[in-house]
C-alpha positions in Angstrom: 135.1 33.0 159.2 134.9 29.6 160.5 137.3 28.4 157.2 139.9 31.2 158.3 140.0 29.6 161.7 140.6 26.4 161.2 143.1 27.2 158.2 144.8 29.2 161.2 144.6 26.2 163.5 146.5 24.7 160.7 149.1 26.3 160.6 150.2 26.1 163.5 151.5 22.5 163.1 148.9 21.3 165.8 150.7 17.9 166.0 154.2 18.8 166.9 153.4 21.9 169.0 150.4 19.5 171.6 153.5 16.7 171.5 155.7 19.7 172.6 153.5 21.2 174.9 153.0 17.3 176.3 157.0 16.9 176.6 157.0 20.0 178.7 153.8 19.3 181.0 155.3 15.7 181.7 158.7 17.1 182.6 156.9 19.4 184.7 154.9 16.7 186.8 158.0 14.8 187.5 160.0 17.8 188.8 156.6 18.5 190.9 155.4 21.8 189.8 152.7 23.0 190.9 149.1 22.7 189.6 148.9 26.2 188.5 152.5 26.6 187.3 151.7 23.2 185.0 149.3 24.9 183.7 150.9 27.9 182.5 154.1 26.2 181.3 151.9 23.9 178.9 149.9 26.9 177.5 153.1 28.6 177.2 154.6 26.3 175.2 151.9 25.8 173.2 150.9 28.8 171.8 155.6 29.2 171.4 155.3 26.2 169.1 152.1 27.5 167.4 154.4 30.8 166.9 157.1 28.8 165.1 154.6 26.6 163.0 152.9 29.8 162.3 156.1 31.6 161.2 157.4 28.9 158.6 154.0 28.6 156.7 154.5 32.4 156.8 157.7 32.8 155.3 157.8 29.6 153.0 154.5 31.1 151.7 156.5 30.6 148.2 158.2 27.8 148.4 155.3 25.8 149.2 153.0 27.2 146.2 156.3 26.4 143.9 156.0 22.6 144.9 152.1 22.4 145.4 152.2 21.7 149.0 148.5 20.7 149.8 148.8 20.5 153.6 149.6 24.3 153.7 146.7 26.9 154.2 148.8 29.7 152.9 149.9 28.5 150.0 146.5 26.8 149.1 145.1 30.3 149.6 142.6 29.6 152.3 144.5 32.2 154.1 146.2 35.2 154.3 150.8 35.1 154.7 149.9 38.2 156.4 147.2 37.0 158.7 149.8 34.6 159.6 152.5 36.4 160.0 151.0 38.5 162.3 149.4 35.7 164.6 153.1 34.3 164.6 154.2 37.7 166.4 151.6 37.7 168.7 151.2 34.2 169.8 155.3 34.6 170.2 154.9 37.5 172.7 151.9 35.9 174.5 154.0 33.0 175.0 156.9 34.9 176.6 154.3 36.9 178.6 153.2 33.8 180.0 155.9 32.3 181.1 156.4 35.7 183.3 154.7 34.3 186.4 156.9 31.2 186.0 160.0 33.6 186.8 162.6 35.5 185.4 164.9 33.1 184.6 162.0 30.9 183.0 161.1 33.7 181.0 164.6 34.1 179.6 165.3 30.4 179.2 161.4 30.1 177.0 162.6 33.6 175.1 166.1 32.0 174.1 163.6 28.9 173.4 161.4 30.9 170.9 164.2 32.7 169.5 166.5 30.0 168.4 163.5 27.7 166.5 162.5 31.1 165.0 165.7 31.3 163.6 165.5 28.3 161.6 162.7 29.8 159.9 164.2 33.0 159.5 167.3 31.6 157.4 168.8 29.0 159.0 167.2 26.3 157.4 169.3 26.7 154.3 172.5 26.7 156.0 175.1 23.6 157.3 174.2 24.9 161.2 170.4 24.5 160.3 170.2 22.0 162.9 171.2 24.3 165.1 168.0 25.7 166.5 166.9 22.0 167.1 169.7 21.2 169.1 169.6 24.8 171.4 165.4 24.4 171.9 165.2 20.9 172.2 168.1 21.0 174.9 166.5 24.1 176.7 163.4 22.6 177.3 164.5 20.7 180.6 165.8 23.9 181.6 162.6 25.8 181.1 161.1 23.3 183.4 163.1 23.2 186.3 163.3 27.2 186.2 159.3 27.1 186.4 160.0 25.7 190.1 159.1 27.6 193.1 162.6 27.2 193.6 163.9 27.6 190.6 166.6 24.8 189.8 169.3 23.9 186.9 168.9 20.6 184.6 171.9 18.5 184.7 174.0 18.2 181.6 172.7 14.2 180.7 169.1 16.1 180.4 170.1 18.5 178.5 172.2 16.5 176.1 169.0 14.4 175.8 166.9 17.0 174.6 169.7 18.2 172.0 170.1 14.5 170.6 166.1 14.1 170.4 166.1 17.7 168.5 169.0 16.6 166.1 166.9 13.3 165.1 163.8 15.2 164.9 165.4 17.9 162.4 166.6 15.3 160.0 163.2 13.1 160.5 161.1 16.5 159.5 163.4 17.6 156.6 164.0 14.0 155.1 160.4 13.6 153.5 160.9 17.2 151.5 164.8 16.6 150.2 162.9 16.6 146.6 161.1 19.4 147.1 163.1 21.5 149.3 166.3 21.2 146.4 163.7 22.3 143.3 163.2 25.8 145.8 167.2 25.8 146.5 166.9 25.0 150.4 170.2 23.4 151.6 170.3 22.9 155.1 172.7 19.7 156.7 170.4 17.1 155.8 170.3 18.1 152.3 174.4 18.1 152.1 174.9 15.4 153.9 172.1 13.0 151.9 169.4 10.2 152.5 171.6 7.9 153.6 174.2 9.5 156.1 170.6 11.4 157.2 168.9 8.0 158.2 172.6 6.6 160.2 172.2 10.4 162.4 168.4 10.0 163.0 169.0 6.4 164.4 172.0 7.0 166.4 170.9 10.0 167.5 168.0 8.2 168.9 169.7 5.3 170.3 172.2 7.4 172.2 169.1 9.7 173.6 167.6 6.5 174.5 170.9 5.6 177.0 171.1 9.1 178.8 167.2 8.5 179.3 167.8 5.2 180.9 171.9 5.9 182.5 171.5 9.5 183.1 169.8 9.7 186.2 172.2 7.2 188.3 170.5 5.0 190.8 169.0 1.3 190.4 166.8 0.7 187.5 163.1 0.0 188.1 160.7 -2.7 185.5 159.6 0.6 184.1 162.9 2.2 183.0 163.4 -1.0 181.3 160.7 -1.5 179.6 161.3 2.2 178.2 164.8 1.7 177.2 163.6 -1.6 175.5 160.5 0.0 173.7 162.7 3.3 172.7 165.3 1.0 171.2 162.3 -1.0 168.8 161.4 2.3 167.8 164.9 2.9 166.9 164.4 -0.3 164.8 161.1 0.9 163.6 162.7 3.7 162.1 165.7 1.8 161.0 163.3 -0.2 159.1 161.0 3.3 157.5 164.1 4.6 156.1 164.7 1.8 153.9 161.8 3.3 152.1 161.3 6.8 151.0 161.1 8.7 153.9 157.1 9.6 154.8 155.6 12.1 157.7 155.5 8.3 159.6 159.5 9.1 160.7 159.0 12.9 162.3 155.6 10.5 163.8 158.0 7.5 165.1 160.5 10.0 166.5 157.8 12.2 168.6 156.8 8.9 169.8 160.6 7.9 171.3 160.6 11.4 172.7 157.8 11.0 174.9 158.6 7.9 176.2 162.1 9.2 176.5 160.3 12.2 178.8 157.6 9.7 180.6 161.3 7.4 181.7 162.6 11.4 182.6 159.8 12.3 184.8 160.5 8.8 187.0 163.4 10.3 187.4 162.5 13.1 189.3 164.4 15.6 191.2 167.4 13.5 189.7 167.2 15.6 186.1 168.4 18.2 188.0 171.7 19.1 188.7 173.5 18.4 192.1 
C-alpha cells in the first residue's frame, strides 16, 4: 500500500505543481489576501496541478512504456492507468470545489484554468496550437488571484501577458528534452515543427520579454529590489542560453521555474499595481 502511494505522489509531477501552487500563494500575499483565503487558493492549485500531472501519466500510459520512460509509475507498472485516471478526476473536481469559497468568479477563472492544461493532455499536445493551454493557464493565474479578493479585482493586461510569456517558455523548456522520444510515438506539437534550434530562440525571448513586463509593467519608480530581479532574471536567461547549446536536460523546465518565481516574488512588490485601474 505504502508503494501505491508514493507511486501516486509521483505522478502527480510534485515539482511543477508545489512551484505552481508557490507562484499562486506569492501572488496572493502581494495582492493581500487573507490568511485563510491563501490558504485555500494554494491547496487549490495544488491538488489542479496534481490533476493535470495525474492525467498525462494517465493517458500517455503507452507512449511512455514504448520509449522506457523510467520516471513514470504507470508505465513502470508500479501502478494502475486506472487508479490514476480516476485520482485525476477527482483531485480535478476537489480543486474547483475549493476554490468555491474564493468566489464565483474565482471558481470560473480556476475551472477555465484546469480545463485548458487538461486539454493539452487530452490531444492538444500533438497539434501546432499545443502551446496553447500554456499560454491561457499560465496567463489566468493572475486572474485567479485577484478574483480570490474579498473584493474581487481584474489583473491588468502587462500581468497577464507575463504569465502567458512564462507558460510559452515553459511549454518548449518541458517538451524540448523528449523531441526524440516524443517523434518515435508520433507526438507533433509546435516545438516538434518548429525544431531545437528555433525552440531554444522562443524559450529565451520569451523569457527575456517576461522579464521586462515584470520589471516595466507595474509603472512607478524602481526600488534595489526590482533591479536586482530584472538583473538575476536576465542571467537566467543567459543560463539557459548557455544549456541549450547542449542537448536539452530536465535542468531547462528547472531554470525556467526558477525565472518565474522571481518574476512572481518582483510581481508581489508590486502590489495592488497588478491589477487593473
Amino acid at each position: 500500500m505504502p508503494n501505491k502511494v508514493v507511486s501516486l505522489a509521483r505522478s502527480t509531477h510534485p515539482g511543477p505543481s508545489i512551484a505552481v501552487s508557490i507562484v499562486a500563494v506569492v501572488l496572493g500575499i502581494g495582492l493581500g489576501l487573507d490568511p485563510w483565503r491563501l490558504v485555500i487558493l494554494g491547496v487549490a492549485f495544488l491538488l489542479d496541478q496534481a490533476s493535470v500531472g495525474l492525467s498525462n501519466d494517465w493517458i500517455d500510459a503507452d507512449r511512455d512504456r514504448a520509449v522506457g520512460r523510467t520516471d513514470k509509475p504507470v508505465a513502470l507498472g508500479q501502478i494502475s492507468a486506472g487508479t490514476v485516471r480516476t485520482t485525476a478526476f477527482v483531485t480535478a473536481a476537489l480543486a474547483i470545489l475549493l476554490t468555491l469559497p474564493l468566489g464565483p468568479w474565482a471558481t470560473l477563472a480556476h475551472a477555465v484554468f484546469i480545463a485548458s492544461a487538461w486539454t493539452y493532455n487530452a490531444g492538444l499536445k500533438n497539434t501546432p496550437a499545443s502551446v496553447l493551454p500554456y499560454i491561457v493557464s499560465f496567463g489566468l493565474l493572475p486572474m485567479v488571484v485577484a478574483l480570490a479578493r474579498a473584493v474581487p479585482a481584474i489583473a491588468a493586461p502587462w500581468a497577464l501577458g507575463l504569465g502567458a510569456l512564462l507558460g510559452v517558455a515553459a511549454h518548449f523548456a518541458n517538451v524540448l528534452p523528449d523531441l526524440d522520444d516524443d517523434e518515435r510515438t508520433g507526438i507533433r506539437g509546435l516545438p516538434h515543427r518548429l525544431g531545437r534550434r528555433a525552440s531554444g530562440v522562443v524559450i529565451y525571448v520569451a523569457l527575456a520579454l517576461a522579464a521586462l513586463l515584470a520589471f516595466a509593467g507595474p509603472g512607478g519608480e524602481k526600488t534595489v529590489l526590482q533591479w536586482i530581479g530584472f538583473l538575476l532574471t536576465l542571467l537566467l536567461a543567459f543560463g539557459i542560453a548557455l544549456v541549450l547549446r547542449r542537448p536539452p536536460t530536465r535542468l531547462l523546465f528547472q531554470l525556467i521555474i526558477a525565472a518565474a518565481l522571481v518574476n512572481v516574488v518582483l510581481l508581489s512588490f508590486s502590489g495592488e499595481r497588478i491589477l487593473l485601474g
